[in-house]
MIDOSE-1310 file (N, C-alpha, C; in nm, 2 decimals, decimal comma, always signed):
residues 114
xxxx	-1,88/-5,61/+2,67/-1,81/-5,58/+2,79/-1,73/-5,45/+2,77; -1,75/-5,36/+2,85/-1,68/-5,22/+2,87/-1,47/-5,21/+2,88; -1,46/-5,21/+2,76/-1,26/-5,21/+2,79/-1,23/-5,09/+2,90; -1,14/-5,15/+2,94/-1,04/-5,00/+3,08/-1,10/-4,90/+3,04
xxxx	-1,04/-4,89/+2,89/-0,98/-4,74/+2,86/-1,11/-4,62/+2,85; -1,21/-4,72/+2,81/-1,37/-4,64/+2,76/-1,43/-4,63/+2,93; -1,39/-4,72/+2,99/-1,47/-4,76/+3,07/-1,55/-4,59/+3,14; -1,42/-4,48/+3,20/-1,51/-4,34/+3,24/-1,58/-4,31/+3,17
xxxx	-1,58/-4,32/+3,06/-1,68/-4,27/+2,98/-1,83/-4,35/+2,96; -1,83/-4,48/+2,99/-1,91/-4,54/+2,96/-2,01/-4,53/+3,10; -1,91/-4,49/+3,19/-1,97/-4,49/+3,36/-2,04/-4,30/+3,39; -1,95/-4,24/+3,30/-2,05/-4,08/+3,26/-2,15/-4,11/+3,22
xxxx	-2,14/-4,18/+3,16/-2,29/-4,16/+3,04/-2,42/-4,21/+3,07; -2,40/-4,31/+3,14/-2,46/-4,42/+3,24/-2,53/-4,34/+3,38; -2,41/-4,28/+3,44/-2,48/-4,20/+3,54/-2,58/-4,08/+3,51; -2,52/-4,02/+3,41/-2,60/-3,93/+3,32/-2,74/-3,93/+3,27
xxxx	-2,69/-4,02/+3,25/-2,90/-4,08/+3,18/-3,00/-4,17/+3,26; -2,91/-4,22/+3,39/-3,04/-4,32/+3,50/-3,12/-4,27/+3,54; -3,23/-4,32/+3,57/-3,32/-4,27/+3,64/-3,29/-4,19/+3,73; -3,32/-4,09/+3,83/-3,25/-4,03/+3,94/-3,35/-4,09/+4,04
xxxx	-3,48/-4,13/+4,01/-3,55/-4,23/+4,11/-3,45/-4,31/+4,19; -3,33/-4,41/+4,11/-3,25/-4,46/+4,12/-3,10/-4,49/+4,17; -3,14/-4,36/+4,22/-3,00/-4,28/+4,23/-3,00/-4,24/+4,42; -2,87/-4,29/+4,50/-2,81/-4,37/+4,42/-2,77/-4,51/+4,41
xxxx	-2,65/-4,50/+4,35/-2,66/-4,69/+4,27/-2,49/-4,73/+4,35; -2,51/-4,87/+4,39/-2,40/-4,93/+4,45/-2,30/-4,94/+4,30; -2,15/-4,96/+4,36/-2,09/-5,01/+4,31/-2,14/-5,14/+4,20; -2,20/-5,25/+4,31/-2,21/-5,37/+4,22/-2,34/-5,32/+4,14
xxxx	-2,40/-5,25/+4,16/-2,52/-5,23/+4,04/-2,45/-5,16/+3,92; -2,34/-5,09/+3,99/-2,31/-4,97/+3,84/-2,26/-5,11/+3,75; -2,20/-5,20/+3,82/-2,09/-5,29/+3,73/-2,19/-5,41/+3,64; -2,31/-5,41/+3,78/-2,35/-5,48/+3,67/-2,46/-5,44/+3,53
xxxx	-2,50/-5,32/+3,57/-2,53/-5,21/+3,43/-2,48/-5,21/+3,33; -2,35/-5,23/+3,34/-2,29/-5,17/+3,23/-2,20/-5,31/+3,22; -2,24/-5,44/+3,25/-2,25/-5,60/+3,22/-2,13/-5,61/+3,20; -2,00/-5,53/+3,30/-1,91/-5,59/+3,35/-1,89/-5,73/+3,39
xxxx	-1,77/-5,83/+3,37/-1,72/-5,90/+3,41/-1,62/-5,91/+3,48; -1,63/-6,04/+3,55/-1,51/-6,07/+3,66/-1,42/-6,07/+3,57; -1,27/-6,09/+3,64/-1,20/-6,03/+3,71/-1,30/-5,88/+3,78; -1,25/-5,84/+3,92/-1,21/-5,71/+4,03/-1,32/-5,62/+3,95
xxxx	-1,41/-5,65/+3,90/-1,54/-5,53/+3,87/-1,58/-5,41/+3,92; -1,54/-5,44/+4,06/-1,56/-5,35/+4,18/-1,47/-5,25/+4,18; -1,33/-5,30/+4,16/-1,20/-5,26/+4,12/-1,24/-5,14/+4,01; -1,26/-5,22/+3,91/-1,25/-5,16/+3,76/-1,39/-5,00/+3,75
xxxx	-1,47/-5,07/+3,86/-1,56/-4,90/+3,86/-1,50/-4,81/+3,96; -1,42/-4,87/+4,05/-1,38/-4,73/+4,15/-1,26/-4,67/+4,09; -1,20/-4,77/+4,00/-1,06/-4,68/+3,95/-1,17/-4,58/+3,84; -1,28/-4,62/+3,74/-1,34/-4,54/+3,63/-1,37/-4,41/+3,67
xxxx	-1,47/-4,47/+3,84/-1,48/-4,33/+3,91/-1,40/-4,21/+3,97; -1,30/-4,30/+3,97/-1,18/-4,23/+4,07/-1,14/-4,10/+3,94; -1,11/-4,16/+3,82/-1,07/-4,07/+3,66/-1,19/-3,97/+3,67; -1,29/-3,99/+3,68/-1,39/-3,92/+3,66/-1,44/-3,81/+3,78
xxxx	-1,35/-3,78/+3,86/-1,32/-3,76/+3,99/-1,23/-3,64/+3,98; -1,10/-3,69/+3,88/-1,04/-3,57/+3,88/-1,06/-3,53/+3,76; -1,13/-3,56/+3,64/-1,19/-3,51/+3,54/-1,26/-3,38/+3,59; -1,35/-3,40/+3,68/-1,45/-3,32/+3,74/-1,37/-3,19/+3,82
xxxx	-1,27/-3,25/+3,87/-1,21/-3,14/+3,95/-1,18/-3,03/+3,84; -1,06/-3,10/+3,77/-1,00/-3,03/+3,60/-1,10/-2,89/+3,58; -1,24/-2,99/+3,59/-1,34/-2,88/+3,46/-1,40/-2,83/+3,57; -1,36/-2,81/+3,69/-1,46/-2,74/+3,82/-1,64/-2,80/+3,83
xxxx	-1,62/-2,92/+3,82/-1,80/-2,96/+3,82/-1,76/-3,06/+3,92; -1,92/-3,06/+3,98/-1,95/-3,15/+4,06/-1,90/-3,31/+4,06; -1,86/-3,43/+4,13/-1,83/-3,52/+4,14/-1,89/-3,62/+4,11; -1,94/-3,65/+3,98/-2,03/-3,76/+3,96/-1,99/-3,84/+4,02
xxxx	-1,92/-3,89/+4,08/-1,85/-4,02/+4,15/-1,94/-4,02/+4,25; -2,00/-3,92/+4,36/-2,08/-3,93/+4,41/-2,26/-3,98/+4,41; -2,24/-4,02/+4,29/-2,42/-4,08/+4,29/-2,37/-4,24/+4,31; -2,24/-4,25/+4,35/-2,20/-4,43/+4,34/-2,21/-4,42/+4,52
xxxx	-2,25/-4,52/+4,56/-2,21/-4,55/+4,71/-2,15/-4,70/+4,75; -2,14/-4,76/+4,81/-2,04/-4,91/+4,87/-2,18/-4,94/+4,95; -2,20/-5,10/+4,95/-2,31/-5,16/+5,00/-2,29/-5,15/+5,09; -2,13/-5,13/+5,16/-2,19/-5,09/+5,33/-2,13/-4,95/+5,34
xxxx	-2,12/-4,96/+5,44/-2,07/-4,85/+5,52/-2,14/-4,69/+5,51; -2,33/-4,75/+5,57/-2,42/-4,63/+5,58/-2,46/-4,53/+5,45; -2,47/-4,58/+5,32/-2,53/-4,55/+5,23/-2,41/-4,43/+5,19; -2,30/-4,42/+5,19/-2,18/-4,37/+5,16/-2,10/-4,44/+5,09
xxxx	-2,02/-4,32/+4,96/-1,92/-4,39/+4,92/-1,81/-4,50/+4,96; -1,76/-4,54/+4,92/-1,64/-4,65/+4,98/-1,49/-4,49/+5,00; -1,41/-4,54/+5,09/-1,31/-4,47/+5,14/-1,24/-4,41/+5,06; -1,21/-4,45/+4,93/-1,13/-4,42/+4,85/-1,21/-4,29/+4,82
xxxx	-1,32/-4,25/+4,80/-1,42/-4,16/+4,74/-1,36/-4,04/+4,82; -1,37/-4,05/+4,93/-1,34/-3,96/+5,04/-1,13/-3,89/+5,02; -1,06/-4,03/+5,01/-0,94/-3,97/+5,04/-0,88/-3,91/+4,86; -0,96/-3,97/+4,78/-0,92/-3,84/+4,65/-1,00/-3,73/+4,67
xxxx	-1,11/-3,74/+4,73/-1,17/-3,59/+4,78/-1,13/-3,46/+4,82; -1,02/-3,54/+4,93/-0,98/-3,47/+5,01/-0,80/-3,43/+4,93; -0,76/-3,52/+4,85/-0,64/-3,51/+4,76/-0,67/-3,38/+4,68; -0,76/-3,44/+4,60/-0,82/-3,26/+4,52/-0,84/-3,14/+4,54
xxxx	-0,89/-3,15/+4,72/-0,87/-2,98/+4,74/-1,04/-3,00/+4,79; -1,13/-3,08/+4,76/-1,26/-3,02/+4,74/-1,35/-3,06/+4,86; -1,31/-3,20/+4,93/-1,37/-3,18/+5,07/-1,21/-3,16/+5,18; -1,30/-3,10/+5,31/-1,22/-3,13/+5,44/-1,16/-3,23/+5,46
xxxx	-1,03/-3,21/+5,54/-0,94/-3,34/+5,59/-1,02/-3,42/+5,68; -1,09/-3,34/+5,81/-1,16/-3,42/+5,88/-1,24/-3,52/+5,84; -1,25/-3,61/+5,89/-1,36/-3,70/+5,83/-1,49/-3,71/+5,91; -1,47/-3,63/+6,03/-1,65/-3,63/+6,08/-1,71/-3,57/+5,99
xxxx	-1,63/-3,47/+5,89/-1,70/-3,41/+5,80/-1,74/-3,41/+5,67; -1,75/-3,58/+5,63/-1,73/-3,61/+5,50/-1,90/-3,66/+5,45; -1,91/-3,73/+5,59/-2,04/-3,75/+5,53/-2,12/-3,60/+5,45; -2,12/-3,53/+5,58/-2,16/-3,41/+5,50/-2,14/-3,33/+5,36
xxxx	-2,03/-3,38/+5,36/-1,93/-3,30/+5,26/-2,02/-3,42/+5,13; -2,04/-3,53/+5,12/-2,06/-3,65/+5,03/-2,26/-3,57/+5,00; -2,28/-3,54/+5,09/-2,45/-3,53/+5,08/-2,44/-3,38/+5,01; -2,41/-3,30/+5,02/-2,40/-3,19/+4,95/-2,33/-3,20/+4,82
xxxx	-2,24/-3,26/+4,82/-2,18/-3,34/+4,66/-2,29/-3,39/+4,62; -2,36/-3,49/+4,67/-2,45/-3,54/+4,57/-2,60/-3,46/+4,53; -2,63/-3,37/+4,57/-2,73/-3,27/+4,57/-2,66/-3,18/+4,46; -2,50/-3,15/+4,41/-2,51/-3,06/+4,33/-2,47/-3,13/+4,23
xxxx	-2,47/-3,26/+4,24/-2,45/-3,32/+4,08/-2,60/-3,32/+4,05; -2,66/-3,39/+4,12/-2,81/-3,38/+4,07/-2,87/-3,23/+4,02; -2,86/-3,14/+4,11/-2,88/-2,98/+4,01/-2,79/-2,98/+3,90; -2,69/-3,03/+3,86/-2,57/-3,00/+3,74/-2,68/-3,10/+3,65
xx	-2,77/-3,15/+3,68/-2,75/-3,25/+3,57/-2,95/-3,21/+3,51; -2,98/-3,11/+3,57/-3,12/-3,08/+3,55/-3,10/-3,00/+3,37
């Protein structure tokens, strides 16, 4: 089982090397990948991603956070994805405009990672 503290890193490395066939991967698949346990799993990968979010801003690269999406809400991140998005500077406040902003995020993590 993945501790807190590794956990970004373990969720980098993971996204890093999946298949991109695969990509992308819900929340509950990332958690169960990397054979997370209950307690809040769901919790424990959006806070990893969330780190890995402003990691990304830090070093000016694309948002790996974005190859994660939420089982609902139209093959899109969960909300939080959107409102650190928009905290960091990197998408629009609007949110008609996120989808968009999310589909182009995930097209340049996939070129970052060729």
């Amino acid at each position: 089982m993945a501790d807190n503290s590794s956990l970004p890193a373990q969720v980098r490395h993971y996204l890093e090397t999946v298949p991109r066939e695969t990509l992308p991967l819900t929340y509950q698949q990332l958690a169960e990948a990397l054979a997370l346990q209950p307690p809040r799993t769901i919790q424990r990968v959006a806070q990893a991603l969330e780190n890995l979010m402003r990691e990304d801003a830090q070093h000016d690269r694309p948002f790996i956070a974005a190859l994660v999406v939420s089982r609902r809400g139209e093959g899109l991140p969960a909300q939080g994805f959107f409102d650190l998005a928009v905290e960091l500077g990197r998408f629009p406040a609007d949110p008609a405009k996120h989808a968009e902003a999310w589909r182009e995020e995930f097209e340049r993590v996939l070129a970052a990672m060729n």
